[in-house]
N, CA, C and O of each residue as an XYZ file, in Angstrom:
248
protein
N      24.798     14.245      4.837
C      23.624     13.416      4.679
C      23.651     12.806      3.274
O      23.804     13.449      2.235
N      23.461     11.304      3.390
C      23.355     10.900      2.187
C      22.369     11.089      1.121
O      21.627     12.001      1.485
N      21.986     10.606     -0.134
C      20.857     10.685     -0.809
C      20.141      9.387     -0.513
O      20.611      8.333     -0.083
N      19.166      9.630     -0.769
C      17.868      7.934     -0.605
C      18.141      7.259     -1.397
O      18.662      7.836     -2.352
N      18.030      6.100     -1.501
C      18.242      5.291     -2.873
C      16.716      5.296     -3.902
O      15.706      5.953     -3.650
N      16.869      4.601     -4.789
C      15.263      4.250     -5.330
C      14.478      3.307     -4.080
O      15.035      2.763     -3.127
N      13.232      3.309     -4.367
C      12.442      2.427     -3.413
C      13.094      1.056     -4.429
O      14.105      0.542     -3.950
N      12.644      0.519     -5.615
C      12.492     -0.341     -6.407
C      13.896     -0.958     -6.407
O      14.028     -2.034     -5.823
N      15.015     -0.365     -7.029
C      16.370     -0.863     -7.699
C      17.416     -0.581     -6.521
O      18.401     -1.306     -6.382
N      17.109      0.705     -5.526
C      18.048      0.641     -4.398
C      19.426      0.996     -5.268
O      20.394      1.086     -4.512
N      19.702      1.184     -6.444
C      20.684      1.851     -6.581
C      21.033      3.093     -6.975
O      21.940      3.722     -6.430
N      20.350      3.521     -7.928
C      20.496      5.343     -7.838
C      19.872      5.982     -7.268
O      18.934      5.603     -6.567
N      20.355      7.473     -7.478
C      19.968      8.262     -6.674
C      18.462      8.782     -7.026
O      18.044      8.817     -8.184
N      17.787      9.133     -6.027
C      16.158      9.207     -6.147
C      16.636     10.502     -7.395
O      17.671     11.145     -7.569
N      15.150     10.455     -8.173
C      15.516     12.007     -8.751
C      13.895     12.868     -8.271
O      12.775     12.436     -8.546
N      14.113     13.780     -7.728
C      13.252     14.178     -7.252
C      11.357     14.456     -7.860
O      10.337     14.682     -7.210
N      11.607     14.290     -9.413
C      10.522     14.205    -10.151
C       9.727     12.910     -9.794
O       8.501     12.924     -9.682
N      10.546     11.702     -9.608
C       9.901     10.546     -9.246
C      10.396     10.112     -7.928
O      10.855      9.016     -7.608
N      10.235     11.081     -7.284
C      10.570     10.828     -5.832
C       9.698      9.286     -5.093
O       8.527      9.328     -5.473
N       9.867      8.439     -4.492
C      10.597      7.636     -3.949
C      11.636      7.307     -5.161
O      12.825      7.013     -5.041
N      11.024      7.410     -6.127
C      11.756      6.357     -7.510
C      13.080      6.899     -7.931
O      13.467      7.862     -7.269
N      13.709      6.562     -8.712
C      14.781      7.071     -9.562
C      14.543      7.362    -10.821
O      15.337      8.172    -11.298
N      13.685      6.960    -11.548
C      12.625      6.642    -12.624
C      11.767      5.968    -13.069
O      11.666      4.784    -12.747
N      10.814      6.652    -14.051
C       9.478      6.711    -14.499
C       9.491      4.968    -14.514
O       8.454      4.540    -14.007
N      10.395      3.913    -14.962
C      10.519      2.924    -15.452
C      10.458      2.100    -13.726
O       9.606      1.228    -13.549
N      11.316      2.442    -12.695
C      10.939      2.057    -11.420
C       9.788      2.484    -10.610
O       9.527      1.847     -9.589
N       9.226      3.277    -10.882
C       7.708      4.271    -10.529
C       6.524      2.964    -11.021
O       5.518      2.597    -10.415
N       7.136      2.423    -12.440
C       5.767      1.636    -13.162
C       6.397      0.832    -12.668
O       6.805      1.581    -11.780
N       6.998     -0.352    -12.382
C       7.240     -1.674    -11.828
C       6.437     -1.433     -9.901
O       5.688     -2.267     -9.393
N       6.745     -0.527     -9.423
C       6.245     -0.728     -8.466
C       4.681     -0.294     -8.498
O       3.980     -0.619     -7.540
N       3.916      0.694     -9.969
C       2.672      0.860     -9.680
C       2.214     -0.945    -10.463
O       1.054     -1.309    -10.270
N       3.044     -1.796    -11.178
C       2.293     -2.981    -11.397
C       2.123     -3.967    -10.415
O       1.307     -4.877    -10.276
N       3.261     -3.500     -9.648
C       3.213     -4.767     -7.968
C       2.147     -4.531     -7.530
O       1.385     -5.499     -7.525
N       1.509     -3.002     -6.893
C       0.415     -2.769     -6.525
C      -1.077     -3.366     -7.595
O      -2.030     -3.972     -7.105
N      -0.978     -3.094     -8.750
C      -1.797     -3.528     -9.627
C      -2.289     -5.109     -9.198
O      -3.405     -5.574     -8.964
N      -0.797     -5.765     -9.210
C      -0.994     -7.454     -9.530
C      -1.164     -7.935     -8.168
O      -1.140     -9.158     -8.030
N      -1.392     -6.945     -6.755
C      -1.683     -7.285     -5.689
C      -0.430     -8.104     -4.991
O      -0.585     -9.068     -4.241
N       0.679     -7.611     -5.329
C       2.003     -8.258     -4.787
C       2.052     -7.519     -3.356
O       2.703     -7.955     -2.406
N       1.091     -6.057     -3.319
C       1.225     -5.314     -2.359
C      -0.132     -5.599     -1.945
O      -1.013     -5.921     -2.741
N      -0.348     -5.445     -0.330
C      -1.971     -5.303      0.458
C      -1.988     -4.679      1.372
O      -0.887     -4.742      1.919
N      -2.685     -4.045      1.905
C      -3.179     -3.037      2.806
C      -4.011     -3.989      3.659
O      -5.217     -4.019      3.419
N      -3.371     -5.023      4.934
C      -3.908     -5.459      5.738
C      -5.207     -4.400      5.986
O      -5.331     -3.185      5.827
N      -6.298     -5.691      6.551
C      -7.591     -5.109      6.951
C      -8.492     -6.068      7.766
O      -8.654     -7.267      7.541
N      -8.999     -5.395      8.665
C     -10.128     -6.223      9.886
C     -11.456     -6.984      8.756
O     -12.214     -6.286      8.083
N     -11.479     -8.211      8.768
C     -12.485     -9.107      8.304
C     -13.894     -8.284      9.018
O     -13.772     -7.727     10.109
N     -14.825     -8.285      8.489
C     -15.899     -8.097      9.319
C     -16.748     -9.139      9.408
O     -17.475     -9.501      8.483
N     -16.678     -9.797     10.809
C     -17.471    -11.039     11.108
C     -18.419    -10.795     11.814
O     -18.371     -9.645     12.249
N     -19.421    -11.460     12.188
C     -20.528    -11.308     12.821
C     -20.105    -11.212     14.120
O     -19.152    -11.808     14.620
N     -20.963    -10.320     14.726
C     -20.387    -10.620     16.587
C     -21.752    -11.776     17.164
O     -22.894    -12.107     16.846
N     -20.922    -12.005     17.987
C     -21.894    -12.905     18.877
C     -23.225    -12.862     19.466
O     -24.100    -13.717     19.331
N     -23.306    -11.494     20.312
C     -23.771    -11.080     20.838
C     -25.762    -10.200     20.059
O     -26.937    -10.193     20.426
N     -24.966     -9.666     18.942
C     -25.823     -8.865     18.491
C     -26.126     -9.503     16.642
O     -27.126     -9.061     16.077
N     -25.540    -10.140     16.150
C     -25.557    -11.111     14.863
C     -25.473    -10.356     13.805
O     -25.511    -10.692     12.622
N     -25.324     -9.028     14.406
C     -24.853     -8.321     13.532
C     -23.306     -7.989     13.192
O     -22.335     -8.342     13.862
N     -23.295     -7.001     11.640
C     -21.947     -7.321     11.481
C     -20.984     -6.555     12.107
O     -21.273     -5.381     11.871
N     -19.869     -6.625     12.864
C     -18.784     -5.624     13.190
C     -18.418     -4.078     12.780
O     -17.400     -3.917     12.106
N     -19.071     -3.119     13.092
C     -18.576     -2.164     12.365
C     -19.638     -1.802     11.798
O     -19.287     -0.806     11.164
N     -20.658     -1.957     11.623
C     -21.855     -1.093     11.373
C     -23.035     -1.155     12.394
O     -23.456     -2.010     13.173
N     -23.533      0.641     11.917
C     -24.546      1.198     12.455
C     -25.718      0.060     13.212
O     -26.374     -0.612     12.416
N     -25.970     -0.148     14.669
C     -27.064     -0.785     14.611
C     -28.133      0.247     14.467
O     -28.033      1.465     14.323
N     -29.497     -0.760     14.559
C     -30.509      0.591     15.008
C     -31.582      0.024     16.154
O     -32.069     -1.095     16.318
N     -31.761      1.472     16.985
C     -31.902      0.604     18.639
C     -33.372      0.716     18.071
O     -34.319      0.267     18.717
């Protein structure tokens, strides 16, 4: 079985302290992608429904 590469540089070998990473220096480039929003966590808009004009996803009250 091989070793993983880094997530970031894909060329060395992970070191297990900064596991996905290879190092602290590829660990911070990928926590600034997340920072600068290079990364997103798709998510459901909440729009009004039709029916009830209320919004998607919350509590009505009967």
């Amino acid at each position: 079985m091989t070793a993983p590469a880094c997530a970031v540089c894909a060329k060395k070998p992970v070191a297990a302290q900064y596991r996905p990473f290879c190092s602290k220096r590829c660990a911070d480039i990928d926590l600034g992608r997340w920072l600068s929003d290079r990364y997103a966590i798709p998510a459901v808009d909440n729009e009004e429904t039709e029916d009830t004009g209320r919004f998607a996803g919350t509590p009505g009250q009967d």
